[in-house]
BAFI-3210 file (N, C-alpha, C; in Angstrom, 3 decimals, decimal comma, padded with zeros to 6 digits):
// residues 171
n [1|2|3|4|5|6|7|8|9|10|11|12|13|14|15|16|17|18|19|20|21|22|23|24|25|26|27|28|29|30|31|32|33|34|35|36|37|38|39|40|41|42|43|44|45|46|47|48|49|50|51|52|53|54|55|56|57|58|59|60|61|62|63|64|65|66|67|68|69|70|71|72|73|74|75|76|77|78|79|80|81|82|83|84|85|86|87|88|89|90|91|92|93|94|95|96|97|98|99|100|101|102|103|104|105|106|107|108|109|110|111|112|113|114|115|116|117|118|119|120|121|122|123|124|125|126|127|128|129|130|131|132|133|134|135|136|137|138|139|140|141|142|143|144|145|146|147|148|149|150|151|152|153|154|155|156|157|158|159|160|161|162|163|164|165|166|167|168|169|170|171]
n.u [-029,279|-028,206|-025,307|-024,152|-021,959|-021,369|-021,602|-020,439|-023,255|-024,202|-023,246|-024,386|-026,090|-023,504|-022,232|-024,200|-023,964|-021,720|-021,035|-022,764|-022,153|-019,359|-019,363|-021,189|-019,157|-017,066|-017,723|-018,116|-015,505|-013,634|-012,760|-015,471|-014,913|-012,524|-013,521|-015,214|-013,649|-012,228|-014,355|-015,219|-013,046|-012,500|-015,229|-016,835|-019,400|-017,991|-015,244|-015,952|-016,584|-014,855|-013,305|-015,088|-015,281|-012,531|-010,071|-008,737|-009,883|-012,934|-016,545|-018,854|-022,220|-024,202|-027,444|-030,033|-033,419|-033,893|-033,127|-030,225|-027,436|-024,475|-021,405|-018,436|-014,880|-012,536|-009,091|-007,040|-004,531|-002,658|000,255|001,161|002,221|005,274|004,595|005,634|006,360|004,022|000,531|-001,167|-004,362|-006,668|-008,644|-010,121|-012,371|-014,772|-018,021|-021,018|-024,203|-025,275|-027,085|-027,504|-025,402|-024,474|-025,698|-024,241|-024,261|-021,731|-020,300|-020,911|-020,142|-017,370|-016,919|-017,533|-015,141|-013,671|-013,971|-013,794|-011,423|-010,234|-011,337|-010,043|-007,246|-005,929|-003,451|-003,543|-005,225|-005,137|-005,200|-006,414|-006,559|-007,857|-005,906|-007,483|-010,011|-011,229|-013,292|-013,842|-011,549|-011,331|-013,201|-012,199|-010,005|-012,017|-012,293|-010,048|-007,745|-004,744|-002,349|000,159|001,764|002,157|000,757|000,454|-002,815|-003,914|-006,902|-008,627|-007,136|-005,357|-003,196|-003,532|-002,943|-002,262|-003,015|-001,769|-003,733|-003,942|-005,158|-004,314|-004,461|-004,491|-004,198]
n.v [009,246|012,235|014,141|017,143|019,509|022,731|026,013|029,634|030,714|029,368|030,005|030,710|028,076|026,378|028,173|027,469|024,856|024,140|025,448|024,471|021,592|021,271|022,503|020,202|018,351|018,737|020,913|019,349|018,646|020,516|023,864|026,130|028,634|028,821|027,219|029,108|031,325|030,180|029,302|031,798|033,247|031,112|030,268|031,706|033,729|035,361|034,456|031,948|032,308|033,980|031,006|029,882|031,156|030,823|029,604|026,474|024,983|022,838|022,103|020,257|018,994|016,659|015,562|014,087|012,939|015,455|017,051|019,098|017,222|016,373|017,433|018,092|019,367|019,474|019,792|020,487|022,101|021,905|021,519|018,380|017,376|015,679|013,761|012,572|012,263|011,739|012,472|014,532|014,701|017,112|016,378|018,343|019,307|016,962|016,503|015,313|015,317|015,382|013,890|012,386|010,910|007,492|006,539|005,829|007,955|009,576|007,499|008,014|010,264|009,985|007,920|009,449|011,715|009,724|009,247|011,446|012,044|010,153|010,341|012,608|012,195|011,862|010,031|010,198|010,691|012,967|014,155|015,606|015,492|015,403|014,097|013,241|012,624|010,010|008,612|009,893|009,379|006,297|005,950|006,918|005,288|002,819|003,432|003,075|004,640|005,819|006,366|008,281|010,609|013,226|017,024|020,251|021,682|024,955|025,828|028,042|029,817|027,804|025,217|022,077|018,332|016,441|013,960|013,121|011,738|008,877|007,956|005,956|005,840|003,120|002,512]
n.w [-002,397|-003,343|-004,716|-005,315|-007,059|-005,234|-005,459|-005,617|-004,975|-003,530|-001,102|001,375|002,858|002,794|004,953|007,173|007,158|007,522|009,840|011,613|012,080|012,339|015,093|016,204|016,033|017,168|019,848|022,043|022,969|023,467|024,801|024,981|023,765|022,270|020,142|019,024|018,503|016,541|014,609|014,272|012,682|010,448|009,592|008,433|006,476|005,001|004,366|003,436|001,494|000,064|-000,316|-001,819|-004,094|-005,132|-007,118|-007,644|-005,926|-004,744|-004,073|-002,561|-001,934|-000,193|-000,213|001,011|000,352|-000,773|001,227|003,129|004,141|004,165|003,726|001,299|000,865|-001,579|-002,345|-004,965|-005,486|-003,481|-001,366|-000,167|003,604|002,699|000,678|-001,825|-005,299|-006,388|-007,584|-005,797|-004,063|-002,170|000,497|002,174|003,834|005,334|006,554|008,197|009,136|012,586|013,651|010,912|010,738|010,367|008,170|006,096|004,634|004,740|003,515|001,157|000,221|000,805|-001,357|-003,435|-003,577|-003,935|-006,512|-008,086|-007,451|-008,844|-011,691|-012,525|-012,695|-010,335|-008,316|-005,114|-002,367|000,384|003,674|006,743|010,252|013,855|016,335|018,874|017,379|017,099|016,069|013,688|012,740|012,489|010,648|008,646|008,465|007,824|005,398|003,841|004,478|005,829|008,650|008,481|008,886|010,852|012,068|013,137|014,546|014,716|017,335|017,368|019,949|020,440|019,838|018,862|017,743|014,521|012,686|009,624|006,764|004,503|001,314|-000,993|-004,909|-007,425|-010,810]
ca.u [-028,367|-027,501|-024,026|-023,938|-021,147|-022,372|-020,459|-020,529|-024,232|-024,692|-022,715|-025,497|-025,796|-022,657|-021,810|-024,772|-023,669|-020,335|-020,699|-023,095|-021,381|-018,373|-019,992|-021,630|-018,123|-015,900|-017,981|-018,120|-014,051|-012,927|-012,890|-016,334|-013,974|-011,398|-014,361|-015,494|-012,514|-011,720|-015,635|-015,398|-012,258|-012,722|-016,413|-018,175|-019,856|-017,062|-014,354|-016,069|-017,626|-013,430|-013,288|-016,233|-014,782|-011,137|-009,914|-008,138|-011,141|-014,731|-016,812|-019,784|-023,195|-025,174|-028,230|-030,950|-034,480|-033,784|-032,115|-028,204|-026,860|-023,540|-020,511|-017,397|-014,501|-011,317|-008,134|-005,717|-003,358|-001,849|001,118|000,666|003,580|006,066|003,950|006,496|006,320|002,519|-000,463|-002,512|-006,237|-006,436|-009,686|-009,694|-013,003|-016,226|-018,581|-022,110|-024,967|-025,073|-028,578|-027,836|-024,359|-024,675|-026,605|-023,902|-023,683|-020,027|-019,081|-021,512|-019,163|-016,114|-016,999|-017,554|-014,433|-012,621|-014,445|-013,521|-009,463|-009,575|-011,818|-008,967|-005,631|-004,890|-003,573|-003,338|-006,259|-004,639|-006,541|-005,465|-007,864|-007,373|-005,779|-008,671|-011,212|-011,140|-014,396|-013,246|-009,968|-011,607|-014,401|-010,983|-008,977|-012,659|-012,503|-008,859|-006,907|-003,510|-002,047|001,605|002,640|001,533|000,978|-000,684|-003,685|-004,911|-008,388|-008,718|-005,663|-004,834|-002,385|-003,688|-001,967|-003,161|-002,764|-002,464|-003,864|-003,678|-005,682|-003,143|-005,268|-003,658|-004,905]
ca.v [010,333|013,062|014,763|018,180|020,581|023,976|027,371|031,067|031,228|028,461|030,234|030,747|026,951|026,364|028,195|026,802|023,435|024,042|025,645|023,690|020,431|021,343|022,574|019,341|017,426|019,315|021,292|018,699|018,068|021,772|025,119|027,017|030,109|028,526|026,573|030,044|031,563|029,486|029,318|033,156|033,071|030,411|029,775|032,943|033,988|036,179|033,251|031,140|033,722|033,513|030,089|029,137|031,990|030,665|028,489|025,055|023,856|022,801|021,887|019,282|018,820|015,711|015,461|013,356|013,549|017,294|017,684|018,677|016,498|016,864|017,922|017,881|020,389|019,152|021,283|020,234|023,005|021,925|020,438|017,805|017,019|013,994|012,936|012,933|011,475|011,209|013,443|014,592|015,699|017,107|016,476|019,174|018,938|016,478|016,100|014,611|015,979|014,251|013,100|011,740|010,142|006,217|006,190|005,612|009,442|010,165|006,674|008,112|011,343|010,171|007,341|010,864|011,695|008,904|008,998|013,247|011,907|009,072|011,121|013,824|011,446|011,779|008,966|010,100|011,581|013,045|014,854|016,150|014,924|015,512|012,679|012,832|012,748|008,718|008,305|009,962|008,352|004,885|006,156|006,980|003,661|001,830|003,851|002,736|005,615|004,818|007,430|008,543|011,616|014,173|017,731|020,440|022,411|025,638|025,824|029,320|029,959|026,090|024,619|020,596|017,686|016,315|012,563|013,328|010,320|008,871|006,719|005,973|005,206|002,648|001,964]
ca.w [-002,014|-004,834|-004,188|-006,605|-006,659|-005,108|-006,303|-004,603|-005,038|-002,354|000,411|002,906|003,251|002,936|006,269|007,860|007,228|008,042|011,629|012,452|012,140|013,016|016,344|016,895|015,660|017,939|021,187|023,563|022,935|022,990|025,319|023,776|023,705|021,666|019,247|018,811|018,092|015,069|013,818|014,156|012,055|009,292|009,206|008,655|005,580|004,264|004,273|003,012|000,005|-000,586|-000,603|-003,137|-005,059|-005,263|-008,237|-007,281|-005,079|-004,780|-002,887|-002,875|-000,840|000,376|000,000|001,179|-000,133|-001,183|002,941|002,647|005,578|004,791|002,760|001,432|000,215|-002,026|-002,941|-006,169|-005,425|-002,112|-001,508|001,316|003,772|002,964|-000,122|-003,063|-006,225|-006,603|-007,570|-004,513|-004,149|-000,841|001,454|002,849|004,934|004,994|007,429|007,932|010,138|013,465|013,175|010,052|010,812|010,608|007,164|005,065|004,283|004,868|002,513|000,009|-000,060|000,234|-002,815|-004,349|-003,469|-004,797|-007,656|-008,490|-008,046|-010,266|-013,044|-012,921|-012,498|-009,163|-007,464|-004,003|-001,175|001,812|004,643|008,182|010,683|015,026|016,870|019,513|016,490|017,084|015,684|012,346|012,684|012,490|009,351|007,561|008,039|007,002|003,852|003,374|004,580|006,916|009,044|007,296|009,220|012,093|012,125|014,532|014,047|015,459|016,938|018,128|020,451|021,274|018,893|018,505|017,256|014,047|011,801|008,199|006,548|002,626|000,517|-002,505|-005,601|-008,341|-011,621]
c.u [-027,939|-026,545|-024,277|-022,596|-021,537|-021,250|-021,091|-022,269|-024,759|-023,959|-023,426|-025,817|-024,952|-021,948|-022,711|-024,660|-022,298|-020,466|-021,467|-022,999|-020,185|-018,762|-020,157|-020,524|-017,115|-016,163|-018,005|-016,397|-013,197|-013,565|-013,989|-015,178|-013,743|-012,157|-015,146|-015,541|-012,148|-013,267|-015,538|-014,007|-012,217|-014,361|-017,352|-018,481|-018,617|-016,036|-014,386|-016,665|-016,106|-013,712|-014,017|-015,596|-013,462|-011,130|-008,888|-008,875|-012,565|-015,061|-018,141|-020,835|-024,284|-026,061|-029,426|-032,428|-034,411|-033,037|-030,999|-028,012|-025,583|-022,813|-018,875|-016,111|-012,912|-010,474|-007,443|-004,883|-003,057|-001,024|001,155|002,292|004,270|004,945|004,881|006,595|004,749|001,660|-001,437|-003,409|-006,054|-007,979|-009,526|-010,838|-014,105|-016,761|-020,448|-022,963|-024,740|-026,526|-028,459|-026,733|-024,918|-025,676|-025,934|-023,851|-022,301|-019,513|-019,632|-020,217|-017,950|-015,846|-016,811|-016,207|-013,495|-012,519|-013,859|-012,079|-009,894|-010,321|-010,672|-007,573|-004,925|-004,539|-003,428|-004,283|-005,350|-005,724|-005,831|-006,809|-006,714|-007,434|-006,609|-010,016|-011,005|-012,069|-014,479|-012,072|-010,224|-012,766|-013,520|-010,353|-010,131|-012,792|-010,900|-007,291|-005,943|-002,724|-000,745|001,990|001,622|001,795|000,173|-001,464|-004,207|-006,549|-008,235|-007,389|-005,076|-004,232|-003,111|-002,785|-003,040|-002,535|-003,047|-002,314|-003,614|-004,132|-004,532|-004,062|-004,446|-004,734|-004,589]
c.v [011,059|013,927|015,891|019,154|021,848|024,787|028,198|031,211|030,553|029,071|030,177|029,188|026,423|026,849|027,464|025,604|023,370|024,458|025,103|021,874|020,364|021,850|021,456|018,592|017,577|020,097|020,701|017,969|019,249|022,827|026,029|028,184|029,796|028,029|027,725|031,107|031,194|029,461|030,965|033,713|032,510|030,133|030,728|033,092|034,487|035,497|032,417|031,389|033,138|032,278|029,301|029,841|031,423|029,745|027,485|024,231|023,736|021,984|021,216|019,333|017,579|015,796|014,524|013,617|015,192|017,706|018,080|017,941|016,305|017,312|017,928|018,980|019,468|020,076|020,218|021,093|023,155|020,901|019,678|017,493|015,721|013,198|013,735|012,167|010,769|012,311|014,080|015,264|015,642|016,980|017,440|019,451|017,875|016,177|015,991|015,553|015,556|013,425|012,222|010,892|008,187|005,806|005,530|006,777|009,570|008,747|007,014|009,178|010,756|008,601|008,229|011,223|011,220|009,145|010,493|012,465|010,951|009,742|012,004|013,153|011,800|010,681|009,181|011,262|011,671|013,787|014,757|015,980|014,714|014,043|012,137|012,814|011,098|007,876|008,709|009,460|006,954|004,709|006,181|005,636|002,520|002,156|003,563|003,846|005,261|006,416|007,384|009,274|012,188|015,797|018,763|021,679|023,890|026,091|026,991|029,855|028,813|025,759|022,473|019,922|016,696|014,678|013,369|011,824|010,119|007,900|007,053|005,296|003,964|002,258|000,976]
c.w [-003,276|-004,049|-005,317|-005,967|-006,323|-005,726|-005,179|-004,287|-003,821|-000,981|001,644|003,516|003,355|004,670|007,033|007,709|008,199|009,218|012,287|012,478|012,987|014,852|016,889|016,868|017,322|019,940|022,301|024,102|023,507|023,928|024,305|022,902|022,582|020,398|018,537|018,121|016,862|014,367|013,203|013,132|011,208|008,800|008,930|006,918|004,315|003,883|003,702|001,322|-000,746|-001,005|-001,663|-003,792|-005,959|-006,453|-007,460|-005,868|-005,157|-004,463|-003,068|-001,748|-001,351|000,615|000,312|001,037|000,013|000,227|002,789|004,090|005,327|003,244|002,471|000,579|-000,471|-002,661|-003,943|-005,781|-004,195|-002,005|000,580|001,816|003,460|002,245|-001,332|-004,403|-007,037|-006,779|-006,855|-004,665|-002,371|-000,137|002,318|004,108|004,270|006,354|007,139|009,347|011,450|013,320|011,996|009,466|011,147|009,395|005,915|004,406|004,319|003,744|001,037|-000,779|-000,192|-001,359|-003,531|-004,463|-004,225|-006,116|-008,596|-008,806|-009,201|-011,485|-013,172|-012,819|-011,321|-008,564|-005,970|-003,518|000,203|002,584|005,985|009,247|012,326|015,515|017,995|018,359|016,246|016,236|013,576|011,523|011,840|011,156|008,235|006,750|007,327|006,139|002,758|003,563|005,672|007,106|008,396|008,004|010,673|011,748|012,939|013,407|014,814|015,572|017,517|018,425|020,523|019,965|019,280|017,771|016,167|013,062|010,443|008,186|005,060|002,177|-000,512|-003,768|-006,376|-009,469|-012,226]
res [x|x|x|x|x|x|x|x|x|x|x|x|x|x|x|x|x|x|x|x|x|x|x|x|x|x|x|x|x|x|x|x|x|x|x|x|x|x|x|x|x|x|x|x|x|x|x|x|x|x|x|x|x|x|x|x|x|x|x|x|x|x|x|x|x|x|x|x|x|x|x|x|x|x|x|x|x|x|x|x|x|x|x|x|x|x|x|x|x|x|x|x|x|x|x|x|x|x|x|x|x|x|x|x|x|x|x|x|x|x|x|x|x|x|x|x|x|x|x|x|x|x|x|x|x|x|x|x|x|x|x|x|x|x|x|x|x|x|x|x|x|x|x|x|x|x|x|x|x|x|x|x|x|x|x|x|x|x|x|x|x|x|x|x|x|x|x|x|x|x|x]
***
């Protein structure tokens, strides 16, 4: 598995990773409309052009023999809720293909993960993750993460209800 950091130049895979994951993560949970709605709003080319662009994040891709199968995005410059006194790296998304979920892809990334905070001195990973997302819920807590708070999410029009979670590093 090689993880590399992409930049602006990678956008075009970049969305095509991203909407079509999140598609397969989320469509069989969610009103198309509404899954639509929010793809057509955060996931489009132009959003995400911002987002590679921006300074205080970046953003990583999974690869398998040269394949990307999945990816992951982290922020430094967000302040998470009801985490005080500690340095946070925020997870802000990762996800894995579906085809290629169950390989040990998603612990490759978020090792990556870990590995980005503790090279830069963060001691704390948070991440906001839906309380019907049971299946990500339970990939979290085996990576060491413990729910801490709640907050909601909008997917489109629908307001959701969401677990933030928190690995705490220590050295």
């Amino acid at each position: 598995m090689d993880i590399k950091q992409v930049g602006p130049a990678d956008v075009d895979l970049v969305v095509e990773l991203a909407r079509k994951t999140f598609r397969e993560t989320y469509a069989d949970y969610n009103d198309p409309n509404e899954l639509m709605l929010y793809m057509d709003r955060a996931l489009t080319k132009q959003v995400l052009q911002q987002e590679l662009d921006a300074n205080g994040s970046a953003w990583y891709i999974g690869c398998l023999d040269g394949v990307p199968v999945g990816f992951f995005k982290i922020r430094w410059e967000s302040t998470p809720k009801n985490i005080e006194d500690r340095k946070p790296l925020e997870l802000q998304r990762i996800y894995v293909l579906q085809e290629y979920q169950g390989f040990s892809i998603g612990k490759a990334l978020i090792t990556k993960v870990k590995e980005q905070a503790r090279s830069n001195g963060y001691n704390t990973i948070w991440l906001q993750v839906w309380q019907k997302n049971t299946k990500a819920i339970k990939f979290y807590q085996s990576s060491g993460f413990v729910v801490y708070e709640t907050d909601s999410f909008l997917m489109g029009n629908e307001v959701q209800q969401d677990f933030l979670m928190r690995y705490d590093l220590y050295y």
